[in-house]
C-alpha positions as CSV (number, residue, x, y, z in Angstrom):
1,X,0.0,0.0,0.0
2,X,1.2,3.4,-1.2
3,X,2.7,6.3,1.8
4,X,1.1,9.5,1.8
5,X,1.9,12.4,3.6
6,X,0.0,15.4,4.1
7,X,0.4,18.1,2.2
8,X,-0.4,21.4,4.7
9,X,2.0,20.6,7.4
10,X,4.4,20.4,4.3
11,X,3.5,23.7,2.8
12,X,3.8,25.3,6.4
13,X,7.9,23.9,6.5
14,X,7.8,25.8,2.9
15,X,6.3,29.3,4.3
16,X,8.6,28.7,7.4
17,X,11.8,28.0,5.7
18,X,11.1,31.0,3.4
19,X,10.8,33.4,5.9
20,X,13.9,32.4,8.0
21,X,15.9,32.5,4.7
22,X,16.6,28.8,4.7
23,X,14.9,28.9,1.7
24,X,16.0,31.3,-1.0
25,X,15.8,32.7,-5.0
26,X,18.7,30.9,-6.8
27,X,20.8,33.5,-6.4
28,X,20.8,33.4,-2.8
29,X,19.0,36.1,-2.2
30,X,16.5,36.1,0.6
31,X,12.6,35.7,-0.7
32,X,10.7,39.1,-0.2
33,X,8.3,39.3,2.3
34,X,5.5,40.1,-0.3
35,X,6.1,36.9,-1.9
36,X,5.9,34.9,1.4
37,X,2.6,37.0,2.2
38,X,0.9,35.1,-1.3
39,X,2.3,31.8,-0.1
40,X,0.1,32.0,3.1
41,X,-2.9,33.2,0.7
42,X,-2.6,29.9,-0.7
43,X,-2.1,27.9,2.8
44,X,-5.0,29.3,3.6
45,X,-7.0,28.3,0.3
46,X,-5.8,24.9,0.2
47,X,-7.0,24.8,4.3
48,X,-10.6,26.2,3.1
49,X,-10.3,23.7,0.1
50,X,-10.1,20.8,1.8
51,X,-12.6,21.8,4.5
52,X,-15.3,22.3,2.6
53,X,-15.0,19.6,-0.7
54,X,-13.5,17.4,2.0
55,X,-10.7,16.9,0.5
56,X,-8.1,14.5,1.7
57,X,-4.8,16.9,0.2
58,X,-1.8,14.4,0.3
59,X,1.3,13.6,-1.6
60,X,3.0,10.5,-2.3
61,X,7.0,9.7,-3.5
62,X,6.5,8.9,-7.0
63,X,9.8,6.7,-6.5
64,X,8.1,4.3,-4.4
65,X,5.3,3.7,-6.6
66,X,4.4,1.0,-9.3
67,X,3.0,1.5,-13.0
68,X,-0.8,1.1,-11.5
69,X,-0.2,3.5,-8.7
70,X,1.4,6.3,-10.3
71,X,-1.7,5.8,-12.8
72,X,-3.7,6.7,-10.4
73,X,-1.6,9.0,-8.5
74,X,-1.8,11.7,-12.0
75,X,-5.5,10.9,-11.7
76,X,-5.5,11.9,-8.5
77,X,-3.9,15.4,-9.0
78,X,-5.8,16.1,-12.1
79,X,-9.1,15.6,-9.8
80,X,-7.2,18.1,-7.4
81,X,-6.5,20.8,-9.9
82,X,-10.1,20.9,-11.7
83,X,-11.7,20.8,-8.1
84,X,-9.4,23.6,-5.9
85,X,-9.2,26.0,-9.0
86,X,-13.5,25.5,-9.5
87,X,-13.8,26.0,-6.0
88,X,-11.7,29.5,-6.1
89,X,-13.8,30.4,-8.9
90,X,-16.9,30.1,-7.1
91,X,-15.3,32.1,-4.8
92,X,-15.5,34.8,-7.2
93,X,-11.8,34.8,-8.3
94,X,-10.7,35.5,-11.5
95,X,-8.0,34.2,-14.1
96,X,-5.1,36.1,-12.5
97,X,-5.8,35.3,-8.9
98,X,-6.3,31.2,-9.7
99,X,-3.4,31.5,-12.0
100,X,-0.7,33.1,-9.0
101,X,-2.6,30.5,-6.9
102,X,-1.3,27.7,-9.0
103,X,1.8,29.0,-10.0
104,X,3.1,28.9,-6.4
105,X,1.7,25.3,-5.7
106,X,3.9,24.4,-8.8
107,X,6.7,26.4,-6.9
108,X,6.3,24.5,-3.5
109,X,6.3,21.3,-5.6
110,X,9.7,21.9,-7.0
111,X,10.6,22.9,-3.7
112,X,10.1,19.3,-2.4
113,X,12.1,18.1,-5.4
114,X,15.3,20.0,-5.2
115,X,15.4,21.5,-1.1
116,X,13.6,17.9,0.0
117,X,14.6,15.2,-2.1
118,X,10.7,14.2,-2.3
119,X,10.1,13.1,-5.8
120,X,6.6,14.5,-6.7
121,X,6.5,12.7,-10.0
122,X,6.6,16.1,-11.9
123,X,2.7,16.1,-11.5
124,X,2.3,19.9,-11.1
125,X,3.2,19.8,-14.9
126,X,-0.8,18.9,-15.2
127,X,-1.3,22.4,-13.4
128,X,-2.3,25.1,-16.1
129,X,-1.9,28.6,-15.2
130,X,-4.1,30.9,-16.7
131,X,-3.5,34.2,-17.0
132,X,-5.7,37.5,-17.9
133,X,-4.2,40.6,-19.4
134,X,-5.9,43.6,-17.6
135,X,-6.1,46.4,-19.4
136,X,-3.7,49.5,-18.3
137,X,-5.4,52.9,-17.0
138,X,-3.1,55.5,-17.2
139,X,-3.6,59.2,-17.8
140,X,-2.8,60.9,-20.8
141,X,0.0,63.8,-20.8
142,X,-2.3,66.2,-21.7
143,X,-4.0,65.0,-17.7
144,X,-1.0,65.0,-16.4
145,X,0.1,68.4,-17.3
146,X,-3.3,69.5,-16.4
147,X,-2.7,68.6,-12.9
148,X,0.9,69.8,-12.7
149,X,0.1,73.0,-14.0
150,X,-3.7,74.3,-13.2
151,X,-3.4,76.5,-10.4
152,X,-7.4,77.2,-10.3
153,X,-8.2,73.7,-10.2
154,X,-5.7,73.0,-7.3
155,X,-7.2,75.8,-5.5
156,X,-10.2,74.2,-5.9
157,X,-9.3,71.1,-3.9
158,X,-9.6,70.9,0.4
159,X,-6.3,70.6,2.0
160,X,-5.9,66.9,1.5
161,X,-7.0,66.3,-1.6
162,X,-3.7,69.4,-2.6
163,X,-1.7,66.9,-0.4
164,X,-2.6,63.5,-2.1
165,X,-3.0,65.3,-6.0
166,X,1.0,66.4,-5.1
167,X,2.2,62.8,-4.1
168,X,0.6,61.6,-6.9
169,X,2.0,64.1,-9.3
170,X,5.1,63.0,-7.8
171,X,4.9,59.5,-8.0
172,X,3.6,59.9,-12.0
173,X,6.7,61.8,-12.6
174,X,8.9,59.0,-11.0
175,X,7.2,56.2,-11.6
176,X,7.8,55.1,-7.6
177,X,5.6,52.1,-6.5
178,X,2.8,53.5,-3.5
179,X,4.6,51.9,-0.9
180,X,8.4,52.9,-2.0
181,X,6.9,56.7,-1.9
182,X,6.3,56.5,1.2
183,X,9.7,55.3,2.3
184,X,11.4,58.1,0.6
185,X,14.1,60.3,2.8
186,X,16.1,63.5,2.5
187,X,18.7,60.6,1.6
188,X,18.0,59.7,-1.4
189,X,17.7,63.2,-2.8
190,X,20.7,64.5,-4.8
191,X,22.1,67.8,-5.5
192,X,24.6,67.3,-8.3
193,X,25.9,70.5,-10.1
194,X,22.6,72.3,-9.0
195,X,20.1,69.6,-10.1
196,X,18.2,67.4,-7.9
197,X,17.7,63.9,-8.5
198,X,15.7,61.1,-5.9
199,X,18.2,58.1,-6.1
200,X,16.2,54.6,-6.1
201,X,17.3,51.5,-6.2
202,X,15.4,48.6,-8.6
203,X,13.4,45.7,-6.4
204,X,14.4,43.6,-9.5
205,X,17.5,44.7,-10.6
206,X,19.3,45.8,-7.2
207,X,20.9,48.6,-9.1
208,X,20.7,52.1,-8.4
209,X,19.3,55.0,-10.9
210,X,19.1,58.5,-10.9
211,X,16.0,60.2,-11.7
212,X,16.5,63.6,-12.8
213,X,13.7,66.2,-10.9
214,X,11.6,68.9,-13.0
215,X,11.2,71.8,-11.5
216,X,7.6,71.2,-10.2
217,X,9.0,67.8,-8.8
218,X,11.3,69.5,-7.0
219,X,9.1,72.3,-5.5
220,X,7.2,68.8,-4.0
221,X,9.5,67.5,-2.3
222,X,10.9,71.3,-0.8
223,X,7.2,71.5,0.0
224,X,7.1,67.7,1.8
225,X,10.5,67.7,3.0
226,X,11.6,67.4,6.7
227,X,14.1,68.3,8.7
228,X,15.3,64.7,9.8
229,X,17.4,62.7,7.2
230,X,15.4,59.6,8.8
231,X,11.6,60.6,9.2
232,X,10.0,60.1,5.4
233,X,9.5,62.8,3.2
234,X,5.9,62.3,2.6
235,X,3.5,61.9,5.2
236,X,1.7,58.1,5.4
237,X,-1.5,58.3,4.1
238,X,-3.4,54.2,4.1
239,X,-3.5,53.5,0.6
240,X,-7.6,53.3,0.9
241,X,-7.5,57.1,1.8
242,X,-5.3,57.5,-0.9
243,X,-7.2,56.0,-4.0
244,X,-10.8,57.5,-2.3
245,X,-9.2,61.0,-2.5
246,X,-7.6,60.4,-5.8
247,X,-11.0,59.1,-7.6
248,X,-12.9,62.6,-5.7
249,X,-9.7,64.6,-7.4
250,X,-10.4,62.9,-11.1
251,X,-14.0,63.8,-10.7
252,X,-13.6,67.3,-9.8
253,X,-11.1,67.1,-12.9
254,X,-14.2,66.1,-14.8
255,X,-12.6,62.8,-16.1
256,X,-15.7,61.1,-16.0
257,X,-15.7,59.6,-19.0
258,X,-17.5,56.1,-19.6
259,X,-14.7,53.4,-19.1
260,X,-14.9,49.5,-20.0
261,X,-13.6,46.9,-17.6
262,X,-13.8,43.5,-17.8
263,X,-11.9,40.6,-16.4
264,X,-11.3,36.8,-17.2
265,X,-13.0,33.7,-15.8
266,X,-11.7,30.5,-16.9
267,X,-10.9,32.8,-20.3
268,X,-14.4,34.5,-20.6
269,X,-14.9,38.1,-20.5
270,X,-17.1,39.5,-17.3
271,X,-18.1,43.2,-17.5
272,X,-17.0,44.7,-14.1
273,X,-19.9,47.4,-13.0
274,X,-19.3,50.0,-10.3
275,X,-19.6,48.7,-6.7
276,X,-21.3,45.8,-7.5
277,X,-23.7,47.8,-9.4
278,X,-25.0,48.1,-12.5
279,X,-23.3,51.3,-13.1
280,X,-20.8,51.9,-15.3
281,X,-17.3,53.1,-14.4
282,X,-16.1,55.9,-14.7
283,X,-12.2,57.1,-15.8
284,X,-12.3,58.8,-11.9
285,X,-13.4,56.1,-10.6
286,X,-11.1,53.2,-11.8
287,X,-8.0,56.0,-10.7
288,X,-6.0,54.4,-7.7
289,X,-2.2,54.2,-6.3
290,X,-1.4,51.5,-9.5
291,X,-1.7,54.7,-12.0
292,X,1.4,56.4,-10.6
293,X,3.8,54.0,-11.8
294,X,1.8,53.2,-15.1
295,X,1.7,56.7,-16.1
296,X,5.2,57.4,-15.3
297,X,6.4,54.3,-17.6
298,X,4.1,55.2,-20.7
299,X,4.4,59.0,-20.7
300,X,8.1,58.7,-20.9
301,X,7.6,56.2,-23.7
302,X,4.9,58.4,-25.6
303,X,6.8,61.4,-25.2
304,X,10.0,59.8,-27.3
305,X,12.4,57.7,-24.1
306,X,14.0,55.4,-25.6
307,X,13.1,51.9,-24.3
308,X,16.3,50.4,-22.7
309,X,16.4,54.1,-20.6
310,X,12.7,53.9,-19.3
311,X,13.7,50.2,-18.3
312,X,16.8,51.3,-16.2
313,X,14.2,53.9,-14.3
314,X,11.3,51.7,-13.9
315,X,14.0,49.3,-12.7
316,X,12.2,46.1,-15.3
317,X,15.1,43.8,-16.9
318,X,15.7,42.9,-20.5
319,X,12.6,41.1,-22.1
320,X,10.5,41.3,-19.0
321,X,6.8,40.6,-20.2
322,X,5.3,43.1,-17.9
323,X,7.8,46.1,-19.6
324,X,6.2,45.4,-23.3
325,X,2.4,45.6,-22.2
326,X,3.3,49.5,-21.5
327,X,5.2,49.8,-25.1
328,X,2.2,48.0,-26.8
329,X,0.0,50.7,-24.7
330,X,2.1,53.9,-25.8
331,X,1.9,52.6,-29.7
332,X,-1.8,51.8,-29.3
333,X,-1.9,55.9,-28.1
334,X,1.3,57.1,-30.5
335,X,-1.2,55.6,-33.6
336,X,-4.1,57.1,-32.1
337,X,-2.2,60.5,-32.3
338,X,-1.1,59.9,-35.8
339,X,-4.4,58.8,-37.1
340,X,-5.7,62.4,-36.3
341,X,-3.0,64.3,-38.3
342,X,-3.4,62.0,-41.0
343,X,-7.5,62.8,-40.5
344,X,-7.2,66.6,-41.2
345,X,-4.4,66.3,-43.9
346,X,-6.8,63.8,-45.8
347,X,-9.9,66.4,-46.0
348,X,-10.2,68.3,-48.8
């Protein structure tokens, strides 16, 4: 009769040995703590999984089994797959979510195989991973000049709203993830031969870039600035504050033009309404934190940057996947911009 051992207490060793950097990437760097925060995600689906389809989640060593049991072993996991991905989807996830679901169970499988010499017998080859491409949202430069330069609209805006419409400015300008903005110091702000620059150093990459600071950049950060080399620039702000703020700021900017969203399950296009509604959204009201570092990466390719420069900024490495959905964006809005001179120099 065929071993089994269960596969949660094993996943938990895989969590634990991540976070005390037993575990690491394969080029011994320590696993981030984001990463080890969607690991637990999936603990806790498989431990919901099993509760309620009753699901006995084990794993046997495919070297101890004969032709008839590793048969029925692949059987066994192709069950699992079509039953814990359906039951995340009547959860309400979509493509994306199931997909990163799956694509770290496949990553704790090969963790058995090369960290503890437990042959899984390659069976999380049978796991697909879907995938969705969301669509990006990211304002146009003729929006983003409009909040850099407007002085009545600002005016227009309470004290918080000025406060949040400047750190977003900011981060669309530098193209700084939410929570690295937030983490800023006087440190990594440069004076070289009179110019400032805000240093940062790539989460991917490890190396450092200089961003070179516009002048309305740097009247932001004199205006956010401390005194103490150590407390942050910008005041914390919880990133739902942030993002209900931003979407009153894009209303009162009177981007409420009708947007389409949609996402993917099991490949099929689902219209997202407004809240749960049957409203449709809004520009203003799909504008969060996410649109910073979008709009920073696309407006430097609209406006001519070449490629391999807005990587090194954005801190994305050669051939990253991600990178080319923003160039296939800036083309889409490049031909959009062509199309219209070639409109008016085709009427008679």
């Amino acid at each position: 009769m065929k071993k089994t051992t269960p596969i949660l207490p094993l996943f938990e060793s895989f969590i634990k040995e991540s976070e005390s950097g037993q575990r690491r990437k394969k080029n011994g760097e320590k696993i981030k703590a984001s990463t080890i925060s969607t690991y637990k995600y999936v603990h806790n689906n498989l431990r919901l999984f099993c509760a309620t389809n009753n699901f006995n989640l084990r794993i046997c060593d495919a070297r101890k089994l004969n032709a008839r049991e590793f048969k029925s072993e692949k059987n066994y996991w192709k069950k699992f797959y079509v039953q814990f991905t359906n039951f995340l989807y009547k959860k309400g996830c979509h493509d994306n979510y199931v997909g990163h679901n799956i694509k770290h169970l496949r990553t704790f499988f090969n963790y058995l195989t090369n960290d503890k010499d437990f042959s899984t017998g390659d069976f999380q080859k049978l796991f697909y991973v879907r995938k969705e491409q969301i669509p990006i949202l990211v304002l146009n430069p003729e929006q983003l000049k409009f909040l850099i330069h407007d002085k009545n609209f600002h005016q227009r805006l309470n004290h918080n709203q000025k406060r949040i419409k400047e750190i977003f400015v900011f981060g669309c300008t530098t193209g700084l993830r939410f929570s690295d903005l937030f983490k800023l110091t006087n440190k990594e702000f440069e004076i070289l031969d009179g110019i400032h620059y805000v240093k940062i150093k790539s989460q991917k990459t490890k190396s450092y870039s200089y961003i070179r600071l516009p002048d309305y950049a740097v009247d932001i950060y004199k205006q956010h600035r401390k005194r103490s080399m150590k407390r942050p620039v910008f005041e914390t702000i919880s990133l739902l504050n942030f993002n209900k703020n931003l979407k009153k700021i894009g209303e009162l900017a009177g981007w409420t033009n009708t947007v389409f969203k949609a996402r993917e399950l099991l490949g099929k296009e689902i219209i997202q309404y407004k809240n749960g509604t049957k409203q449709e959204n809004r520009f203003c009201d799909l504008m969060s934190s996410h649109m910073m570092r979008r709009t920073a990466i696309t407006t430097m390719l609209i406006l001519g940057m070449p490629e391999h420069l807005v990587r090194n900024v954005s801190g994305h490495t050669d051939g990253s996947a991600s990178f080319y959905r923003y160039v296939h964006y800036a083309q889409s809005y490049i031909d959009q911009e062509i199309m219209k001179v070639h409109d008016i120099l085709q009427q008679n």
